[in-house]
C-alpha positions in Angstrom: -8.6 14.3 34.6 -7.2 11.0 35.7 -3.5 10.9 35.3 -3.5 8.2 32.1 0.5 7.6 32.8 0.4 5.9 36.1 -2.2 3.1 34.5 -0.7 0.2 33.9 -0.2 -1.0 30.3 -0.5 -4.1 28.3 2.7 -6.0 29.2 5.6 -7.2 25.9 3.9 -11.1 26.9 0.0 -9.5 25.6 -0.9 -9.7 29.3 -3.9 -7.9 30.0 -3.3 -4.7 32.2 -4.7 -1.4 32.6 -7.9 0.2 31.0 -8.2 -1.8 28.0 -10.9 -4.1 27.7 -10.8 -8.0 26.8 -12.5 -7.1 23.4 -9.9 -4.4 22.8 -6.9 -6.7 23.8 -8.3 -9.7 21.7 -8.9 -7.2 18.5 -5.3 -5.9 18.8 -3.2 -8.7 19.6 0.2 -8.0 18.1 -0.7 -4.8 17.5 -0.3 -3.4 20.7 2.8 -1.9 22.3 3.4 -0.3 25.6 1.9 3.1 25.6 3.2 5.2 28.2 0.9 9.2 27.2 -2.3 9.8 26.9 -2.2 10.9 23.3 -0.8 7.5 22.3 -3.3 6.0 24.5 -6.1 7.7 22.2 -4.1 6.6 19.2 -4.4 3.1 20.3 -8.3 3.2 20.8 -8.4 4.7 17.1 -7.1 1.8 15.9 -8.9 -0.6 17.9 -12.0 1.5 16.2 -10.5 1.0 12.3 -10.1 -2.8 13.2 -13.0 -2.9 14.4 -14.8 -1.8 11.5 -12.1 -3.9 9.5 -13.7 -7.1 11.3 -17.1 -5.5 10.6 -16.8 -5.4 6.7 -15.1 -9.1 6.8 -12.1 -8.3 6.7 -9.2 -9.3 8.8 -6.0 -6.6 9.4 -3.3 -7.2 7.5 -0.3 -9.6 8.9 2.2 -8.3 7.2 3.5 -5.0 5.1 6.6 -5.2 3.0 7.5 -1.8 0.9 9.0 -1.8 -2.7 10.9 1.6 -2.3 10.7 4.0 -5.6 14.4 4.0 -7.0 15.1 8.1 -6.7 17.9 8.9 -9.0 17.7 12.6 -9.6 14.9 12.6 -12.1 11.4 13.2 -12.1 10.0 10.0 -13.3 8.8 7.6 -10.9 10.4 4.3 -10.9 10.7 1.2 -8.0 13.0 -0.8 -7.4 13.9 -4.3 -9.2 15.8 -6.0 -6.4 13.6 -8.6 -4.4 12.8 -7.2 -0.4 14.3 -9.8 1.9 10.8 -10.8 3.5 9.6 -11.9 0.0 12.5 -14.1 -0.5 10.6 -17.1 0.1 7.3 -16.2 -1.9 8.8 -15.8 -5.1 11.4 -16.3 -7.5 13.6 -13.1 -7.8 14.1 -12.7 -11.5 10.8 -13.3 -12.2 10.3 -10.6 -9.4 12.8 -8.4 -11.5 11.4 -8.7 -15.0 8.0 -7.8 -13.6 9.6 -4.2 -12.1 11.4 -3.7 -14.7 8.3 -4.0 -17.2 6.2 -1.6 -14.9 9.2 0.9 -15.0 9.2 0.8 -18.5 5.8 1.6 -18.5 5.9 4.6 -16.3 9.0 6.0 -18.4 6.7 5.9 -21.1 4.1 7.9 -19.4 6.6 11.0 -18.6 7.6 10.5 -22.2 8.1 14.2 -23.2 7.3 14.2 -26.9 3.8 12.2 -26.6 2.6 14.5 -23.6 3.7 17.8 -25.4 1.7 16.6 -28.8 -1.2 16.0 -26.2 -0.7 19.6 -24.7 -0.6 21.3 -28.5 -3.6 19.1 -29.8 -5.9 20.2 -26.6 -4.3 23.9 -27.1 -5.5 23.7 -30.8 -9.0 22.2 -29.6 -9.8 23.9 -27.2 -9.5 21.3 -24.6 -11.8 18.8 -26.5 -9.0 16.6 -27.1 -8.7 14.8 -24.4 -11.9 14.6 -23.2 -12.5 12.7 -27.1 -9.1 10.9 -28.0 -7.4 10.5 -24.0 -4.0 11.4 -23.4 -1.1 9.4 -23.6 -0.2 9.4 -19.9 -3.7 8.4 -19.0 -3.2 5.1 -21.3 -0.1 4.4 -20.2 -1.7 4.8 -16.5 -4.3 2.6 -17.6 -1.7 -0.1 -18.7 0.3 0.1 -15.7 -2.5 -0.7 -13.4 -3.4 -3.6 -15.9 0.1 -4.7 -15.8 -0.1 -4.2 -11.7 -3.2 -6.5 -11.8 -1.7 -9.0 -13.4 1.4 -9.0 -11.5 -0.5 -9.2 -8.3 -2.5 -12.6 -9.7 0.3 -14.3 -11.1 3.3 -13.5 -8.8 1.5 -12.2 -5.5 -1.6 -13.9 -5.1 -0.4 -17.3 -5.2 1.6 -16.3 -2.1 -1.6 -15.0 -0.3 -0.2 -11.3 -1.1 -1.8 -8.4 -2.2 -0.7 -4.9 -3.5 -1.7 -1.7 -2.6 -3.0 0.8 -5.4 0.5 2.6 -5.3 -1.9 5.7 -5.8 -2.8 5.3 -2.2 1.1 5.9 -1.3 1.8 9.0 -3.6 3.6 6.4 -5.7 6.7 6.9 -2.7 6.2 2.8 -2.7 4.4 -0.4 -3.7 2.9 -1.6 -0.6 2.9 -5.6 -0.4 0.5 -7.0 2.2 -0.8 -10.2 3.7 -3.7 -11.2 1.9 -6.7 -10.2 3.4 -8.6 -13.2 4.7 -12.7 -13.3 4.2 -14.0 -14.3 8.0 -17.1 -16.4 7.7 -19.7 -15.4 10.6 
């Protein structure tokens, strides 16, 4: 086995050095970083593969990630933040920002609503779990609101900034996920 260390790597200035190919280097761009083992070597081809098939379905990676950290206070119900990240200072206004969190929030503390999701509990106890496959249960409306709500923040507020969200679902709901919007390439 070749000793992968001694190559030379991709220099800070994008320089093209080592065993990475012009395609490979073009495909990354930023993305790269001096590698200096031969697991992180793999790790880099593995990513030239998921942008490769990124750039295959269209779509270009994204430019830019910002988090909205979940607020953890000691309970259980899952709430982000309000404040506006730094890097999304100059997108959009902050309270407007604010108001939109705060509105989500509210709507997730209404899904871990005790009282509605115990009724739900008793009522598919009592029905032999027909109830919720007939009527729904609270916390899958209020889930169903949220994402609306998430939509709609994401078309008004984000997408005029060329910004998109990730499905927080993707994340655990540990944070909202604001990327670059991902630009359609024309072939």
């Amino acid at each position: 086995m070749a000793d992968v260390t001694a190559s030379p790597q991709l220099s800070a200035a994008g320089n093209r050095v080592g065993n990475i190919s012009d395609t490979e280097q073009v495909l990354l761009g930023p993305y790269l970083q001096p590698q200096t083992s031969a697991s992180t070597i793999v790790d880099m081809k593995a990513g030239v593969e998921s942008i490769q098939m990124n750039l295959e379905s269209g779509r270009a990676p994204p430019e830019m990630q910002v988090r909205i950290s979940r607020v953890w206070n000691g309970e259980e119900i899952c709430q982000f933040s309000t404040a506006l990240p730094s890097q999304l200072q100059d997108f959009m206004d902050a309270a407007v920002f604010g108001r939109s969190m705060s509105d989500i929030n509210m709507t997730l503390c209404d899904a871990a609503s005790p009282w509605p999701n115990l009724l739900d509990n008793v009522l598919a106890a009592l029905t032999f779990q027909l109830s919720p496959c007939i009527l729904g249960t609270h916390y899958r409306r209020c889930m169903k609101r949220f994402y609306v709500q998430l939509d709609a923040m994401e078309k008004s507020l984000f997408a005029p900034a060329r910004l998109h969200i990730t499905p927080p679902s993707r994340t655990a709901f540990l944070f909202l996920a604001v990327q670059a919007h991902d630009i359609q390439l024309a072939y």
